[in-house]
Structures are given as structure tokens and as C-alpha cells.
C-alpha positions as a Python dict, from the first residue, in 0.01 Angstrom:
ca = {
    (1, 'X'): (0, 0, 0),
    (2, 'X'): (130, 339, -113),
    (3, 'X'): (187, 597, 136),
    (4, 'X'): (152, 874, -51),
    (5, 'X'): (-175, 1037, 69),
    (6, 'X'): (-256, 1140, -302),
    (7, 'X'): (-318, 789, -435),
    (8, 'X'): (-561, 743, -143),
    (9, 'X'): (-900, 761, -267),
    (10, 'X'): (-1067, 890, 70),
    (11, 'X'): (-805, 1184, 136),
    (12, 'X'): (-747, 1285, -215),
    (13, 'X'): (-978, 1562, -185),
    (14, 'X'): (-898, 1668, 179),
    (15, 'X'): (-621, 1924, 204),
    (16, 'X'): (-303, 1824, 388),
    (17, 'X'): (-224, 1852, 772),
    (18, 'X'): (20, 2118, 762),
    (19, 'X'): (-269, 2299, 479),
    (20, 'X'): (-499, 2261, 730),
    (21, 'X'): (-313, 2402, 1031),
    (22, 'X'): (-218, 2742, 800),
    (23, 'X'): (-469, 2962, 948),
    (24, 'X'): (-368, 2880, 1274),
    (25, 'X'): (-19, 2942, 1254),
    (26, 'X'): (-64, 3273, 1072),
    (27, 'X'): (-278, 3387, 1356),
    (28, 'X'): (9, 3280, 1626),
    (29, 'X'): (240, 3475, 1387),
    (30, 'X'): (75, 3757, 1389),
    (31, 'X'): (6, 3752, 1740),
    (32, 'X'): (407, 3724, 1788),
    (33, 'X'): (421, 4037, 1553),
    (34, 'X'): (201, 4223, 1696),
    (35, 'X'): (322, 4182, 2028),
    (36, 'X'): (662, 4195, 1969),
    (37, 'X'): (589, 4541, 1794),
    (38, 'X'): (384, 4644, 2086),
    (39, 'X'): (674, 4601, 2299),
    (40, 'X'): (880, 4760, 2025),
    (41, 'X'): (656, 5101, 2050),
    (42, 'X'): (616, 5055, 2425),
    (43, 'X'): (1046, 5082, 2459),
    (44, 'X'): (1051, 5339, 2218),
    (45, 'X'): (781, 5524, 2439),
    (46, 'X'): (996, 5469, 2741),
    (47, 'X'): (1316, 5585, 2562),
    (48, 'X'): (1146, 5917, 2478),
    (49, 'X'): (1044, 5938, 2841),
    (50, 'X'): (1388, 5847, 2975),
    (51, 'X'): (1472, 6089, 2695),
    (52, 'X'): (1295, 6379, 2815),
    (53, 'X'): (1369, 6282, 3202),
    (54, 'X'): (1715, 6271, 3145),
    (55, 'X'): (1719, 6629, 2960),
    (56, 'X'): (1499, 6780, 3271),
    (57, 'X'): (1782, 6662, 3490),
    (58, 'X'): (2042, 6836, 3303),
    (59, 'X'): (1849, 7154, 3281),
    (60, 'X'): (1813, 7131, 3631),
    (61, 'X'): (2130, 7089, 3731),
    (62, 'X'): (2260, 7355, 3469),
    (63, 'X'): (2021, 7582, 3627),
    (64, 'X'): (2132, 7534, 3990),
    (65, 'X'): (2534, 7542, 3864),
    (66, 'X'): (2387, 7963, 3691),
    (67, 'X'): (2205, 7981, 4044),
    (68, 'X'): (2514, 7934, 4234),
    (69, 'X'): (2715, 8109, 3998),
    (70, 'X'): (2535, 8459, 3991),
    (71, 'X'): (2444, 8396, 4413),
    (72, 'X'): (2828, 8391, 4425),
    (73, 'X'): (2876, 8679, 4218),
    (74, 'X'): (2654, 8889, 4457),
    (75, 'X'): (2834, 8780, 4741),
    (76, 'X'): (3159, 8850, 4593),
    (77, 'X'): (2984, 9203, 4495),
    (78, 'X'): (2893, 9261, 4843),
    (79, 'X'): (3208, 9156, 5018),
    (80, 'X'): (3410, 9374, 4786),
    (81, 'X'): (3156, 9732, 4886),
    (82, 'X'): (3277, 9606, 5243),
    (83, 'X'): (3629, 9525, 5205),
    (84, 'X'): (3634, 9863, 5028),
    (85, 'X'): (3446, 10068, 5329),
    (86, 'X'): (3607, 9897, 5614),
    (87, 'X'): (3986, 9957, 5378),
    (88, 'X'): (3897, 10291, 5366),
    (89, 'X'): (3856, 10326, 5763),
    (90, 'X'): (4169, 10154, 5772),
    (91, 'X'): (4394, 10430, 5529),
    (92, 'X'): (4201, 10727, 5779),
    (93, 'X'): (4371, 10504, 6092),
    (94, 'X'): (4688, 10491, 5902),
    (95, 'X'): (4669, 10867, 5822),
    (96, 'X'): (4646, 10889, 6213),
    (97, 'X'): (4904, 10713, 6303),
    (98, 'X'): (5138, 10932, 6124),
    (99, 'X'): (4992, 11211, 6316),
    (100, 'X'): (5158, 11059, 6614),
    (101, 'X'): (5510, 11235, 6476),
    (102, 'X'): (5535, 11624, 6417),
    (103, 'X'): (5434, 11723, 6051),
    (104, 'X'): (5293, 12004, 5854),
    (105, 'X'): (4942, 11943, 5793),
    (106, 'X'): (4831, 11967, 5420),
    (107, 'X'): (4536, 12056, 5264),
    (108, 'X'): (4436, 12033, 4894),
    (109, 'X'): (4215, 12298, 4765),
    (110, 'X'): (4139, 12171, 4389),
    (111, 'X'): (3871, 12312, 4137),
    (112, 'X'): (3552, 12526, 4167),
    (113, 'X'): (3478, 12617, 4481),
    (114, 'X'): (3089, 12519, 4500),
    (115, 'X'): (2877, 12340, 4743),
    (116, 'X'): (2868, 11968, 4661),
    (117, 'X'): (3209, 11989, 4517),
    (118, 'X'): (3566, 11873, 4627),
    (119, 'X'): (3615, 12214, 4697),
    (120, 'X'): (3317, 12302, 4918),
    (121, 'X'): (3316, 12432, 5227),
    (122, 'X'): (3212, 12177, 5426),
    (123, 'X'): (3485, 11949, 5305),
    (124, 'X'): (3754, 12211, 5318),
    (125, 'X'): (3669, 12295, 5696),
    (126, 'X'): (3653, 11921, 5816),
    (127, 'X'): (4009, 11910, 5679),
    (128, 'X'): (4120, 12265, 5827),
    (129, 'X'): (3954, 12150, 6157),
    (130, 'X'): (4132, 11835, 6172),
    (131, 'X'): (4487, 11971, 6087),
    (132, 'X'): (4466, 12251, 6411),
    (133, 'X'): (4352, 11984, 6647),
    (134, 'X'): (4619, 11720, 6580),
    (135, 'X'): (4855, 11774, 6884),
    (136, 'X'): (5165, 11697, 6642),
    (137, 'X'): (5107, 11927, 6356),
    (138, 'X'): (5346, 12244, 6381),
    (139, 'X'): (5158, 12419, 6103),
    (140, 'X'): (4883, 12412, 5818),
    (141, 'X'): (4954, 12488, 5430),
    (142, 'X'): (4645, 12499, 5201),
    (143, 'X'): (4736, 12439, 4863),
    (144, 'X'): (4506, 12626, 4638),
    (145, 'X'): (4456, 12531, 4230),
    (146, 'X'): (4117, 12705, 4175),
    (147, 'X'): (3993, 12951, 3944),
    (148, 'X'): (3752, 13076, 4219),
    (149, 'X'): (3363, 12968, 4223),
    (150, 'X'): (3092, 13087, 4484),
    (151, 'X'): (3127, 13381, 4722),
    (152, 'X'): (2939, 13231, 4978),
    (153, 'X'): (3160, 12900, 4999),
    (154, 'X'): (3468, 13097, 4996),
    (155, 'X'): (3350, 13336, 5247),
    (156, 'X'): (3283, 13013, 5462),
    (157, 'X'): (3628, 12864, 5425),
    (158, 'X'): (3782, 13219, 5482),
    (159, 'X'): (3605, 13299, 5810),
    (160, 'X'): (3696, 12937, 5962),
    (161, 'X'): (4057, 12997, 5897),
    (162, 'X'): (4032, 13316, 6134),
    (163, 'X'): (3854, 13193, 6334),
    (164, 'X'): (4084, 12852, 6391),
    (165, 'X'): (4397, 13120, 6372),
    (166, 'X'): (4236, 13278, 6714),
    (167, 'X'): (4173, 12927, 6891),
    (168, 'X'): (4538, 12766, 6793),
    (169, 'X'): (4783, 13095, 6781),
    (170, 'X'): (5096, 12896, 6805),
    (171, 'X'): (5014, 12762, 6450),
    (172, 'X'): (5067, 12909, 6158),
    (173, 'X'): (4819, 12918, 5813),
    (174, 'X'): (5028, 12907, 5476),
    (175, 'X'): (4837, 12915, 5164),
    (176, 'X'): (5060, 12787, 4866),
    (177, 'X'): (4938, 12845, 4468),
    (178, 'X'): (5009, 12586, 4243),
    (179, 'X'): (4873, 12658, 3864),
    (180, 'X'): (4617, 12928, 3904),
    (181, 'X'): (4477, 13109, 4279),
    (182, 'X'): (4198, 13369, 4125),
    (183, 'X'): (3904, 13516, 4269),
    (184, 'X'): (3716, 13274, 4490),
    (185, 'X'): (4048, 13138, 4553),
    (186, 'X'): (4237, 13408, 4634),
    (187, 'X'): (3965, 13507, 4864),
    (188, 'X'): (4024, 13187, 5056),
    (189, 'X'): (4398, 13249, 5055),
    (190, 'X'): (4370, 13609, 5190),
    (191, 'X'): (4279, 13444, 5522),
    (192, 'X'): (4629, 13295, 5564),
    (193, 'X'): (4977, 13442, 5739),
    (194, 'X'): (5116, 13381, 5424),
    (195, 'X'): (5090, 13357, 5063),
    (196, 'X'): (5331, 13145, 4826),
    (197, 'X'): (5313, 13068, 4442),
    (198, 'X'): (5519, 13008, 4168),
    (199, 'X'): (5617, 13288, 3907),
    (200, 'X'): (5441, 13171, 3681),
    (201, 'X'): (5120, 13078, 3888),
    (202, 'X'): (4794, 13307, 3792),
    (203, 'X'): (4672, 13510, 4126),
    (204, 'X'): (4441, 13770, 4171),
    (205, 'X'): (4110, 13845, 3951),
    (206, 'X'): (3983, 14068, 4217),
    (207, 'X'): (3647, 14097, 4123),
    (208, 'X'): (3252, 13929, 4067),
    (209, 'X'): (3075, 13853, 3772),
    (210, 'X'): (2742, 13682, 3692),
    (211, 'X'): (2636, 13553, 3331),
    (212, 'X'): (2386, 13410, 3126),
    (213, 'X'): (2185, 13421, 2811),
    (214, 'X'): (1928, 13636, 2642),
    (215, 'X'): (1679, 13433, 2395),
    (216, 'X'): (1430, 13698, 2319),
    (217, 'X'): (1493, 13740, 1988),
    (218, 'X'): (1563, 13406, 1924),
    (219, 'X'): (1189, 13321, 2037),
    (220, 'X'): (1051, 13595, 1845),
    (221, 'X'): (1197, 13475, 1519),
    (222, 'X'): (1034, 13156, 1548),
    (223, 'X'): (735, 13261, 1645),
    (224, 'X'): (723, 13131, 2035),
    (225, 'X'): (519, 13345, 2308),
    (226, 'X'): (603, 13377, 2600),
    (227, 'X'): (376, 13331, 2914),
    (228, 'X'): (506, 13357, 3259),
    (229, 'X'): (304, 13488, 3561),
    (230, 'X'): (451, 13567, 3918),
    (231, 'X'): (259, 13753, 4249),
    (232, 'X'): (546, 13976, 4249),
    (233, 'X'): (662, 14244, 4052),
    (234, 'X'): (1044, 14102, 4016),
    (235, 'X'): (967, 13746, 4052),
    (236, 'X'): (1110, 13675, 3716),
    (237, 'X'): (1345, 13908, 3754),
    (238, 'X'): (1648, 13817, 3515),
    (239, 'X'): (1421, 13594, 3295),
    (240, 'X'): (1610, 13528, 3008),
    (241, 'X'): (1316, 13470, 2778),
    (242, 'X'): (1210, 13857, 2891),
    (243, 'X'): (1332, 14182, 2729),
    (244, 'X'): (1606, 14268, 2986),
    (245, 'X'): (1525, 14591, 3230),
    (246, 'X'): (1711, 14871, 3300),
    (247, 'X'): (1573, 14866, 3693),
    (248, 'X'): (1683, 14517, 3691),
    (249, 'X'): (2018, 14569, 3552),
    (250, 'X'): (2097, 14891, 3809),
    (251, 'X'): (1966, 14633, 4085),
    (252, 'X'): (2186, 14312, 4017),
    (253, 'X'): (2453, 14593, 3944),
    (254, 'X'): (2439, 14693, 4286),
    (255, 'X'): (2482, 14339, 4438),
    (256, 'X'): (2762, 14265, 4234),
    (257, 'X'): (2902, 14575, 4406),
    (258, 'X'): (2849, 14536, 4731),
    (259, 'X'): (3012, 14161, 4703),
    (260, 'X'): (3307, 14325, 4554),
    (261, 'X'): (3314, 14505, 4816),
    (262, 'X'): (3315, 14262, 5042),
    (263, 'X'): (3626, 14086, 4855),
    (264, 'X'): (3791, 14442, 4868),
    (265, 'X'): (3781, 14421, 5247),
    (266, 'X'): (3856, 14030, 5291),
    (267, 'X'): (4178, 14130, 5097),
    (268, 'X'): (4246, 14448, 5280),
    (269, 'X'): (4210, 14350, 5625),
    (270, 'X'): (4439, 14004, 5499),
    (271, 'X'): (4736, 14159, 5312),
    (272, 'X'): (4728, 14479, 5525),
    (273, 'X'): (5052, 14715, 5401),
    (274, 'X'): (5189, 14402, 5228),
    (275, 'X'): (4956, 14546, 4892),
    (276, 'X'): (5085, 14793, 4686),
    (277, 'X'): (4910, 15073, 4556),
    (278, 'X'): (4853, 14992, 4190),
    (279, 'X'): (4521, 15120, 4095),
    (280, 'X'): (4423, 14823, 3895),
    (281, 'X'): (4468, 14589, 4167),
    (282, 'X'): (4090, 14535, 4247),
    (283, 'X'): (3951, 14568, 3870),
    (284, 'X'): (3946, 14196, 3776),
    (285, 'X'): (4288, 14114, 3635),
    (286, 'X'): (4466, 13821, 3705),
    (287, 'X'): (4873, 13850, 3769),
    (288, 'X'): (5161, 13605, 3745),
    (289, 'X'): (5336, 13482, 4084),
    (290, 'X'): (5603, 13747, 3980),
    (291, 'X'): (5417, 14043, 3952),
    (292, 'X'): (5156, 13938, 4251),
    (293, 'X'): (5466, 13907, 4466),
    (294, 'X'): (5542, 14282, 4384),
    (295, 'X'): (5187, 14377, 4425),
    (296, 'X'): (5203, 14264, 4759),
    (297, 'X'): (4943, 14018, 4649),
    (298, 'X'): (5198, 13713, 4779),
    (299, 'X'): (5462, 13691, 5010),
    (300, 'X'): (5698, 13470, 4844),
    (301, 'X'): (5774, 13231, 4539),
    (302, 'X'): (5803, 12849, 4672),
    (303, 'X'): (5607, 12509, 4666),
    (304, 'X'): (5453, 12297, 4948),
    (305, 'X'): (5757, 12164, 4995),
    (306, 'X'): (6009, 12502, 5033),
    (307, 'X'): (5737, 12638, 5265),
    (308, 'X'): (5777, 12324, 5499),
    (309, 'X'): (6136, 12242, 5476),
    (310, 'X'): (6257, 12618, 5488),
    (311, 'X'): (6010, 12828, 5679),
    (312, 'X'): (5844, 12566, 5917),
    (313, 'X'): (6156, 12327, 5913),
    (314, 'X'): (6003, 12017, 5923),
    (315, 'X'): (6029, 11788, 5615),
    (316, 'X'): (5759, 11565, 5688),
    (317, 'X'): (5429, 11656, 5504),
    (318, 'X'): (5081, 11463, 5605),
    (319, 'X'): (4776, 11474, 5355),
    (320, 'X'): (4496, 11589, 5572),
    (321, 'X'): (4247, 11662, 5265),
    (322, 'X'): (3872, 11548, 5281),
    (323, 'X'): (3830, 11228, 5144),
    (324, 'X'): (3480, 11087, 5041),
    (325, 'X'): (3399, 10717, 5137),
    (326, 'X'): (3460, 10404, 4955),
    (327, 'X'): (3087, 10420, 4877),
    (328, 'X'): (3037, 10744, 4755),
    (329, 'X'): (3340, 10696, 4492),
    (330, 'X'): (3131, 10437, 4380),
    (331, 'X'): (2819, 10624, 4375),
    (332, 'X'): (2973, 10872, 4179),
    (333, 'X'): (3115, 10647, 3928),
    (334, 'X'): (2809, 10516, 3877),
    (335, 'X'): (2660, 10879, 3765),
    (336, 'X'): (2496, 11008, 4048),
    (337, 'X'): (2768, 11297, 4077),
    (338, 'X'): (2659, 11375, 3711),
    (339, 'X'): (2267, 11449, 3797),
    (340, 'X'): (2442, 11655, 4156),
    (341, 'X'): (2655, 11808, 3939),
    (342, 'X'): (2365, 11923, 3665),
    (343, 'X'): (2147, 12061, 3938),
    (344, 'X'): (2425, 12259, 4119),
    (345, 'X'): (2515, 12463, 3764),
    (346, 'X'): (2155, 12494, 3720),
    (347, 'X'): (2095, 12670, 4040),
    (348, 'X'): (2403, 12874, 4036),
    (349, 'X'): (2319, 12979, 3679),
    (350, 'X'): (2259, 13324, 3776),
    (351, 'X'): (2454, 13346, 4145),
    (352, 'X'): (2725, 13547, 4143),
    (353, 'X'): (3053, 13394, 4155),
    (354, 'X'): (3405, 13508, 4202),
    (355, 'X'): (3593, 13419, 3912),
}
């Protein structure tokens, strides 16, 4: 008997076994497929995910290394404003212990003299009151490099000198010019026992002045009116967007005077017989060390240094000028001095000044 299943009669028209079990293996193949890409999708969900996760972390921990980074930088910022107050405290303690050997005291007078600036008056008498006090300072020079500024700052300066020269008589005020000592600061100068400069230094300008601008025409020619109302007659006195008045000119005149006057006397009752009789010597004009010295206007050509070494005989010189704290440098750097600045010229604009 044949074994071949096709020569069988009864199964030649049934399909074979492993025809009959097709369906069912194509199912559990599928299955597998399916299931294996299931899995497939589900690990490429979970890489994403880890993905993602991992990415958060990083982001994290970049963001906390920038956290610590700019919390450091503040620190730093703030330990450096300290370090610089507290170093600055330390140079004034230095400064003091100089003062424990006899010196000349020195004080730098530099610039306008104006209030708010280096060379106002209340930095230029915390100096002066600081160099009489110190028990080991034989005398006080104030070296002056100022073109002069405002009357009433000067006039401050002046009258603490005096009065300083009445409480400490055993020490004496020496006021050396450097580059230029004119108006306001000659008038600070007068107040000393002496006056040095170089020959070629500029001293003098006896005199006031007061400037500023007209713009009436200006605001005519373009057609601008002008509208200003006061409850007094010469509220707007000086306005320079009015037609200028000859009341108001005569009036200002006379307050320019009678501050010139004033300077007259400061430098009168300072130089005494030491000032020559030159009729120009109180119209305005500025002299060189040489011809001030035979004005009577100085005592003496010399620096700093000649006036300590020769006429006080002691070498040693000790900086006693104002210095601003660590934090106002700062502050000033940083442009407030800028807006202080623009708001003192705009309220001096039409003070008078001595330059």
C-alpha cells in the first residue's frame, strides 16, 4: 500500500495537515508580531520618556550650577563694597598714626569752589579743623589750584581759617598756589599768614561777575510766546526769555558791588601794608606769581615743599584733605555725581561767583 496520501481515494480531496493548520499558525504569527511590535513602541515610548527625564535633569542641574554662579557673584559684589568701606577706615587710621610724629598738615584745595564739590566748604573745613587739632602738627599749608567759584563758599572757608587762627595761635596758616589762585580762591587764601606761588602761577582776579543768556529774539523769530506769571513784581526778575530791564540791571549791578566790596575788604584787612598801591589791583585782572609778589598780592615764590622744609623746618608733610567714602566713589562712578553736578550749575546759573 502506497503511502503517498494522493493515491488514497478517501483523502485525495482533503487538504493536507500542515494545509490545514495554515490559518492557525498565521494567527500565532501575527500575534508574535504584533506583540513583539507592541513592545517595540512601548520601549521606544519609554526611551522618549527616559529621553525627556534625562534632559529635565540636566536643565536642572545647569540651572542650579547659573544659580550658584550669579548667588556667588553677589556675594563677591557685596564683600568687595565692604572690604572697600572697612579699607577705607583703615587708610584714615593709618593717616592717624602718622599724626603721632610732628608734621605740617596739608590741605588740597582743587577746582571750583561750590557746594557739593571737592572744593566746598564743608569738606575744606573738616580738613582745616582736623589739621589745628592734631597735637603733632606744627603748622597748616592749604594748597590752592582754583579759578575761584561761589562767594558764599569761599567766604565760609575764609572765616573758619580766622577763626581757627584765634583758637590755635601757636600755628601758623600758609596758603601755597600751584597753577592758578583767582578770585574765589584768592579770597580763601587772603585768610592765611602767608601767601606762596610760583612765578608763573595766575593770582588775583579781584572781582565778581554773573552771566547768562538772552533768547528773546531768538523766540521771536520763530514765532514762540512767551507766558510767565509771578505775584510779584520782580519774581522773574532776570528771565532770560524777557526783554532785559534797565531797573533790573541797576539792581543786580548793585549786588555785584556790594560783594566786591566785600572781597575788597577780605583782601584788605588780609594783606594789610603788604599790597601795593597799583590802581588796577581790584579791577578783575589776574597777575603772574612774579608780579603778585610785587603787588604785595603774595609773600613769596616756593612750593609745598620750600614752605615746609625752609620756613616751618620740618620735612615731613601729612595729607589731611577730605576724602569721600569708599561708597560714595562708587556712587559717583556710577553717575549720580553727574545728575548733583547738573542741578548745582543749574541753580548757580545766575549766582554770582568770584571768578
Amino acid at each position: 500500500m502506497s503511502n503517498n496520501h494522493w493515491d488514497d481515494p478517501e483523502r485525495k480531496d482533503a487538504p493536507p495537515e500542515w494545509l490545514s493548520d495554515e490559518p492557525r499558525a498565521d494567527a500565532k504569527v501575527k500575534q508574535a508580531l504584533d506583540k513583539a511590535s507592541a513592545q517595540t513602541e512601548k520601549s521606544k515610548e519609554w526611551r522618549l520618556i527616559e529621553k525627556i527625564v534625562s534632559s529635565l535633569n540636566v536643565e536642572q542641574r545647569r540651572s542650579r550650577r547659573w544659580g550658584i554662579f550669579f548667588k556667588s557673584l553677589t556675594f563677591i559684589y557685596l564683600f568687595a563694597l565692604l572690604a572697600l568701606f572697612f579699607m577705607g577706615r583703615d587708610l584714615s587710621g593709618a593717616k592717624e598714626a602718622v599724626d603721632r610724629q610732628p608734621h605740617v598738615a596739608l590741605i588740597e584745595l582743587r577746582g571750583v569752589i561750590a557746594d557739593g564739590a571737592d572744593a566746598s566748604a564743608d569738606n575744606i573745613i573738616t580738613a582745616l579743623r582736623r589739621a589745628f587739632s592734631s597735637n603733632q602738627s606744627r603748622a597748616v599749608i592749604l594748597r590752592i589750584n582754583s579759578p575761584g567759584g561761589s562767594p558764599v563758599q569761599a567766604g565760609y572757608i575764609n572765616d573758619e581759617i580766622n577763626r581757627l587762627k584765634v583758637l590755635h595761635p601757636s600755628k601758623k596758616v600758609y596758603a601755597v598756589i600751584t597753577d592758578i589762585g583767582a578770585s574765589g580762591g584768592y579770597y580763601v587764601a587772603v585768610a592765611a599768614d602767608e601767601i606762596y606761588a610760583d612765578k608763573a602761577s595766575l593770582v588775583g582776579s579781584i572781582g565778581v561777575t554773573a552771566s547768562g543768556f538772552g533768547f528773546v529774539d531768538l523766540i521771536e523769530k520763530m514765532g514762540i510766546e512767551r507766558r510767565i506769571m509771578t505775584s510779584g513784581e520782580n519774581k522773574a526778575f532776570l528771565d532770560p526769555f524777557s526783554p532785559q530791564r534797565d531797573d533790573e540791571t541797576e539792581f543786580w549791578g548793585s549786588v555785584l558791588e556790594t560783594t566786591h566790596q566785600q572781597f575788597i575788604s577780605e583782601v584788605k584787612q588780609g594783606r594789610g601794608e603788604r599790597l601795593s598801591d597799583e590802581a588796577r589791583l581790584f579791577t578783575g585782572l589776574v597777575w603772574s606769581g612774579e608780579q603778585a609778589l610785587e603787588l604785595g598780592l603774595i609773600d613769596g615764590l616756593g612750593s609745598s615743599s620750600y614752605v615746609a622744609r625752609e620756613l616751618v623746618q620740618i620735612d615731613r608733610l601729612v595729607d589731611y584733605t577730605y576724602q569721600p567714602s569708599s561708597f560714595d566713589r562708587l556712587v559717583d562712578r556710577l553717575g549720580v555725581s553727574f545728575a548733583k553736578h547738573l542741578s548745582t550749575q543749574m541753580g548757580e546759573y545766575w549766582s554770582p561767583r568770584l571768578q
